[in-house]
C-alpha positions in Angstrom: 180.3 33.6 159.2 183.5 34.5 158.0 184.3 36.7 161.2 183.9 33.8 162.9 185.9 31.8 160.9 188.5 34.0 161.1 188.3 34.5 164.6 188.7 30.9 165.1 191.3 30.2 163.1 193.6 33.0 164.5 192.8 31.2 168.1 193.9 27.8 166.6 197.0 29.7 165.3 197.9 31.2 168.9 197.2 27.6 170.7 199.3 26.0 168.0 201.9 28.1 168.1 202.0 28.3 172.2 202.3 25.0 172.2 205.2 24.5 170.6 207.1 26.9 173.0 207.0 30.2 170.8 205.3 32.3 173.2 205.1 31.9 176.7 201.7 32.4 178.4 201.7 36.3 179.2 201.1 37.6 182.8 202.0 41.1 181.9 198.9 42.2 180.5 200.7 43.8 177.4 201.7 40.6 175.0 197.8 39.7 174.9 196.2 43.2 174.0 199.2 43.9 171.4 197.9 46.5 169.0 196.2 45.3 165.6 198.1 48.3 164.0 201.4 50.5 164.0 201.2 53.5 166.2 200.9 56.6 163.7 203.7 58.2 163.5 203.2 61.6 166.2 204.1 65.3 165.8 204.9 66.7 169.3 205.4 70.0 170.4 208.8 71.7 170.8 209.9 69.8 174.0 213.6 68.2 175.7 211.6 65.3 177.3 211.9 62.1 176.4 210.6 60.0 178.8 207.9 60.3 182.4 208.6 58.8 185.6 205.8 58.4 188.0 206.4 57.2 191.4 203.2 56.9 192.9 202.9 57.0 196.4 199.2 54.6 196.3 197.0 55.5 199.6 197.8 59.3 199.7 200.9 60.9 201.4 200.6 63.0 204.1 201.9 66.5 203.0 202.4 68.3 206.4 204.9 65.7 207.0 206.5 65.6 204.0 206.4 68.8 201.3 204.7 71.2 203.1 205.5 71.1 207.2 203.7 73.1 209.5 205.9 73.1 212.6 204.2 76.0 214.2 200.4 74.4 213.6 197.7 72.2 216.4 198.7 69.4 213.6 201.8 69.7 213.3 202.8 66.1 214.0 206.5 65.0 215.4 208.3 65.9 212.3 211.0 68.9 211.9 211.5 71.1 208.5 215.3 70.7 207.0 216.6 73.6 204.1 217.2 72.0 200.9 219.6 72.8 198.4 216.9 75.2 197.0 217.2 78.6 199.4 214.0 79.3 201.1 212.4 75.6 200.3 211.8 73.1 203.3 210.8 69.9 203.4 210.9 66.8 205.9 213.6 65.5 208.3 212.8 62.3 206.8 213.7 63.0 203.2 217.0 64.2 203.2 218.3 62.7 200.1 215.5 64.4 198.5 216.0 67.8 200.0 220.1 67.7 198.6 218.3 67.4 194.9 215.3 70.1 195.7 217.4 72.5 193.2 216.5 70.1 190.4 213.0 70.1 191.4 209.5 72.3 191.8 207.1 71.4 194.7 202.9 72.1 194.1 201.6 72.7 197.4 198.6 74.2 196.4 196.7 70.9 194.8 193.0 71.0 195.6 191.5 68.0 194.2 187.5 67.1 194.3 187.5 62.9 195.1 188.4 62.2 198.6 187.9 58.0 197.9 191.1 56.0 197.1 189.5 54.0 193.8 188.0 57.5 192.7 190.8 59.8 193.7 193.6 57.5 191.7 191.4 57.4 188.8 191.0 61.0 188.7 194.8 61.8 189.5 195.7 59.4 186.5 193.3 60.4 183.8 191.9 63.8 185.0 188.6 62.9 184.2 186.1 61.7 187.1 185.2 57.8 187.1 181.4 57.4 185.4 182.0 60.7 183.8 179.9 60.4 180.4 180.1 57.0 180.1 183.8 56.6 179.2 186.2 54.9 180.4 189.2 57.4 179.9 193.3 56.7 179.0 195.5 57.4 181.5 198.2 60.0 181.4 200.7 56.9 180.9 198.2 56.2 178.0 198.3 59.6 176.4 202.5 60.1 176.5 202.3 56.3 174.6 199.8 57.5 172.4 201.2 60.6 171.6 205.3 60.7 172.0 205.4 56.7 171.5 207.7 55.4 168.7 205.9 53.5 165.9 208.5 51.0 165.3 210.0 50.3 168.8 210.1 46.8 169.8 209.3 47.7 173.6 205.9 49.1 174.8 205.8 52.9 175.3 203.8 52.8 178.9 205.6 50.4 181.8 204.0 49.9 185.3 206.1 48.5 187.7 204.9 47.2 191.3 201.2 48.6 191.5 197.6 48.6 189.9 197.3 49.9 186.4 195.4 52.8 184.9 195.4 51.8 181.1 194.6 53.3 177.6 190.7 53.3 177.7 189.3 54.5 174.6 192.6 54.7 173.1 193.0 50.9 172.4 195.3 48.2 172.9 198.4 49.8 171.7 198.7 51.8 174.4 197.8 49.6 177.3 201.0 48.9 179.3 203.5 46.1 180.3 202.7 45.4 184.1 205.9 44.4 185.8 204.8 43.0 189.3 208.3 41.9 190.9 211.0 44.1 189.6 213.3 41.4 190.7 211.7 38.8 187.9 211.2 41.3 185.1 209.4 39.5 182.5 210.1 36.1 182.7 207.6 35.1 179.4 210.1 36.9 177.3 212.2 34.3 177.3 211.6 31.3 174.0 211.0 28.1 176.2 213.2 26.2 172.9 216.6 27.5 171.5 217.3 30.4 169.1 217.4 28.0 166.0 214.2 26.3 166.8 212.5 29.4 168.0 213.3 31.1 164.3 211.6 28.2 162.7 208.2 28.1 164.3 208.0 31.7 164.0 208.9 30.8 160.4 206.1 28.3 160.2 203.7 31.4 161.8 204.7 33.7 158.6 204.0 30.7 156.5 200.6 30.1 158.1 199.8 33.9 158.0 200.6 34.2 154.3 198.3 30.9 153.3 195.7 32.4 155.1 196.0 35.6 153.3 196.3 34.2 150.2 192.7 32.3 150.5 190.8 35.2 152.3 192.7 38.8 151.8 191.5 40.2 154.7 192.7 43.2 156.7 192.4 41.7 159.7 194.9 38.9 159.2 197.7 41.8 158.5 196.6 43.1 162.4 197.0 39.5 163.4 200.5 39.1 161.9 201.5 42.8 163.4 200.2 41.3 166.5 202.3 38.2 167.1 205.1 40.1 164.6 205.9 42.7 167.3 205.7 40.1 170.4 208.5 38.1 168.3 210.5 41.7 167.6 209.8 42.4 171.8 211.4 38.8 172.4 214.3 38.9 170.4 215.5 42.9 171.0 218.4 44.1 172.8 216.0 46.4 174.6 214.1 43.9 176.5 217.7 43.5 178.5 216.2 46.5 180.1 214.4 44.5 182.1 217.0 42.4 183.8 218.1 43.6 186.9 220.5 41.2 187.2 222.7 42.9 184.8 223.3 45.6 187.5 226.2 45.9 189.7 225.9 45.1 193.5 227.3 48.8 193.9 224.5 50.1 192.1 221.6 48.3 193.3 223.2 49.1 197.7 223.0 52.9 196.2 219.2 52.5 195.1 217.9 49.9 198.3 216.7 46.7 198.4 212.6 47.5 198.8 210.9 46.4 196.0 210.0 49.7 195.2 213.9 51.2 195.0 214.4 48.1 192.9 211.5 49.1 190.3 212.7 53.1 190.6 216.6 51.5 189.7 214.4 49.2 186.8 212.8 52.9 185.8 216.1 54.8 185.2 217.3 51.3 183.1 213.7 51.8 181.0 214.5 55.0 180.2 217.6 54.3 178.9 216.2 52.8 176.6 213.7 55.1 175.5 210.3 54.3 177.2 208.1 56.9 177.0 206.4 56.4 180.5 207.2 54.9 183.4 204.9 54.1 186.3 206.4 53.2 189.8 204.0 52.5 193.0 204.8 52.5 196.6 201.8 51.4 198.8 201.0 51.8 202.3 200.3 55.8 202.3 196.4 55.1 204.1 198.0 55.7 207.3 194.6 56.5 209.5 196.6 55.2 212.3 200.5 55.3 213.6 201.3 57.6 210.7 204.8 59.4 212.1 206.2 55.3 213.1 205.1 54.0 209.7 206.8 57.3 208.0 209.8 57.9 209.6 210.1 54.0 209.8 209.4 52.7 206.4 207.5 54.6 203.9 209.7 58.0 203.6 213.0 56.3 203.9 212.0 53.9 201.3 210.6 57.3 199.3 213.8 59.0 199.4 216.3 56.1 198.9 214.8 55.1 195.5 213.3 58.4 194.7 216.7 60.2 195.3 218.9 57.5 193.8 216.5 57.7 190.2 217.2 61.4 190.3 220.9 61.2 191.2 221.8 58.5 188.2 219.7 60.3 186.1 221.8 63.3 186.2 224.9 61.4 186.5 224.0 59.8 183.2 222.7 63.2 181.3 219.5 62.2 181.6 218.1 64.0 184.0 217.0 67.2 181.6 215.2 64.5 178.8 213.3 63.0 181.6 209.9 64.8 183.9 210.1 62.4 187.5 206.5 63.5 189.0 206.3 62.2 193.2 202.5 62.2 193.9 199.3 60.0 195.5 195.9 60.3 194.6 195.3 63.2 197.7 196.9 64.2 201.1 195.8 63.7 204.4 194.2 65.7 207.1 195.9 68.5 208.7 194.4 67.7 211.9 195.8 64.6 214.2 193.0 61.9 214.3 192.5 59.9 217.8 190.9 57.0 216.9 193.3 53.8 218.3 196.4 53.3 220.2 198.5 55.4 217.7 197.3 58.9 216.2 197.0 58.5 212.5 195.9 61.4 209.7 192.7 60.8 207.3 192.1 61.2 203.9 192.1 65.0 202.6 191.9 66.2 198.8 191.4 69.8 199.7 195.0 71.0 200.0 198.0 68.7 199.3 201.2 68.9 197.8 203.1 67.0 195.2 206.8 66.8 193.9 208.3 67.3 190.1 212.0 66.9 189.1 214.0 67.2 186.1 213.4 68.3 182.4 211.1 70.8 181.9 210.3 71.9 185.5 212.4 75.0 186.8 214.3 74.0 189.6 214.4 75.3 193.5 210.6 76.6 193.0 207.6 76.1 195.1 203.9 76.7 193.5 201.2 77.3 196.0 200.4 78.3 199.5 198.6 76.7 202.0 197.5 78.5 205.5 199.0 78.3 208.4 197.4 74.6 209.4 197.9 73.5 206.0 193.8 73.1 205.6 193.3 75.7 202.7 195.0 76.6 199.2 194.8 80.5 199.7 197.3 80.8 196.9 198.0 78.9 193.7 195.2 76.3 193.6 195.8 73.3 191.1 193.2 71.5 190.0 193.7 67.8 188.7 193.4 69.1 185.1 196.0 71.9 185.3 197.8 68.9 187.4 197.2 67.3 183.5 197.8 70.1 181.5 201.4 71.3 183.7 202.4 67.4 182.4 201.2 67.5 179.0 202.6 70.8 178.3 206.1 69.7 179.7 206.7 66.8 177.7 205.5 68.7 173.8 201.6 67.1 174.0 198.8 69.4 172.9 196.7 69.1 175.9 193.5 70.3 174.0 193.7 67.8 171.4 190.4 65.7 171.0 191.1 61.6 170.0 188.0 60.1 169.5 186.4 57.0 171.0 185.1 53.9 169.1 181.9 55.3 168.5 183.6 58.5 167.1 182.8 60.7 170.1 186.0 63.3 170.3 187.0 63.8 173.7 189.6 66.1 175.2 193.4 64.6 176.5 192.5 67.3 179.0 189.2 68.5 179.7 188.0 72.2 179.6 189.2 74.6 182.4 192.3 73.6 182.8 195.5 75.7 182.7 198.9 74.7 183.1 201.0 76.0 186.3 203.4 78.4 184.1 205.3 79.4 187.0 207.0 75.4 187.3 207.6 75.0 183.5 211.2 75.6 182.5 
């Protein structure tokens, strides 16, 4: 009875209180699954990075026509091999921006993955676990750098998606769960008091005094998780940080270097996050399922669109000595198939988790290095196969997490942040 009592009152207290303009319904999916707690305070490993970028490339890139060409191959499609500024490293025509920064960055051409469906395959990429497997529903990598690197007492969340679905913290709770940014354009419009400053500082005065009576009658933990709750939404609403968010604040120069796609925008909205100090970052660009015309939507859209954000996050970054405190991984959930599919009016490539390639820049990875070797049709790893756990593992070890660590679940079942038989890829870590 007095859960429920409890339970009810802390609704009347939110309806109350968002009625009267101090929060703004949330459409972010962070504000309403605050945590009821603090983050501990963490203990990482020896590491110089701050902050993760992930621009995910949702659908599955091709990778012989983009990290690992094949110009001599049946497949080899309509695209040409450029150098890079990394001697002895080629990549494609169509990312040339790219290839100018390949010095600051490692390319994994050996990945070798097991789930060749899009739901499946994205799961798997961002948790490293298999959907269904043992009943859990696992934290994402974004989940894991929150939980692990995140900062008990910032007033921003420590995982941000921006533009794309959203793996989130699974067992891990709440807390880690992260801010969902749809249209980098809009940022978070609900962080904004609907009533001015005076007015908003006395209803949230009138919420500490409602907290505090209610303590006073029942003394019960749970009312401290509801004050932390609403607490750190008022500390998010009122902080300098949250600026981070407004695009707006940018110079026209600035945003012409980054692109005006949606995606460019979020990747420009990344670099202003990690400024900050967010501990991950998540970026998508969709439209990678190219079963058919896959060289005209490429060359025409989705690479240039890659590059121009992808290069311009990089570029800043380093501009702004930044560059070595942040890991920017470039990946989908699988590649496609080396061979040249006939189905339709335009030839298109098919899904393909066997061998595929993906891109790392920035602090921690050794620069101008390629890991991996597929053959000569770009069909088999016959030399530095990664896994999606020593895909985890390279990441975890990068940015100071103990990839072995257990965390437990709500029933107080420990489970790995990386599962057994997985080893890092040495050969990429700085």
């Amino acid at each position: 009875m007095f859960s429920q009592a409890l339970q009810e009152k802390s609704r009347r207290d939110f309806l109350k209180l968002t009625s009267m303009g101090v929060f703004a319904a949330s459409s972010t999916g962070w504000l309403n699954v605050l945590a009821n707690a603090a983050a501990e305070t963490k203990t990482p490993l020896k590491s110089k990075v701050k902050s993760v970028v992930l621009l995910w490339q949702a659908g599955g890139p091709s990778h012989k026509d983009s990290w690992d060409l094949k110009p001599e191959s049946k497949g080899a499609g309509e695209f040409k091999p450029i150098d890079t500024s990394a001697p002895g490293i080629q990549i494609s025509e169509h990312l040339p921006k790219l290839a100018k920064l390949m010095n600051h960055g490692a390319i994994i051409r050996g990945m070798s993955t097991a789930e060749g469906a899009h739901a499946r395959a994205s799961y798997n990429m961002h948790t490293g676990y298999r959907e269904g497997q043992g009943g859990i529903t696992y934290p994402s990598i974004g989940a894991h750098v929150s939980h692990e690197l995140g900062k008990k007492d910032f007033p921003l969340p420590n995982y941000v998606t921006i533009g794309g679905r959203s793996y989130g913290s699974g067992f891990l709770g709440p807390k880690d769960q992260p801010l969902i940014i749809t249209d980098p354009n809009r940022g978070v419009e609900d962080l904004k008091p609907v009533v001015g400053s005076g007015q908003f500082d006395k209803r949230v005065s009138l919420l500490e005094d409602m907290e505090k009576a209610f303590y006073h009658t029942y003394q019960a933990d749970n009312i401290n998780d509801h004050k932390t709750t609403y607490g750190r939404a008022v500390t998010m609403m009122q902080s300098k940080e949250a600026k981070a968010f407004d695009l707006s604040q940018e110079s026209s120069s600035t945003k012409a270097t980054y692109g005006s796609d949606n995606f460019q925008l979020g990747c420009l909205m990344a670099r202003r996050l990690v400024e900050v100090g967010i501990p991950f970052i998540e970026v998508s660009i969709g439209g990678w399922d190219t079963h058919q015309d896959n060289f005209g939507r490429l060359k025409n859209a989705l690479l240039p669109k890659l590059d121009g954000g992808a290069a311009a996050l990089i570029g800043d970054l380093k501009e702004r000595g930044l560059l070595e405190s942040t890991l920017v991984i470039i990946m989908g959930e699988f590649g496609r198939t080396p061979n040249i599919n006939t189905r339709g009016n335009l030839p298109g490539r098919d899904h393909y988790p066997r061998a595929w390639s993906l891109g790392m820049f920035g602090g921690g990875v050794k620069g101008g290095v390629v890991h991996g070797r597929t053959d000569k049709e770009g069909a088999v790893v016959e030399e530095g196969k990664t896994t999606s756990l020593d895909f985890m593992a390279t990441v975890c070890k990068i940015v100071g997490i103990d990839y072995t660590k257990e965390n437990e679940t709500s029933t107080k079942r420990p489970v790995r942040i990386v599962d057994k038989g997985a080893k890092p890829v040495d050969a990429i870590i700085a």
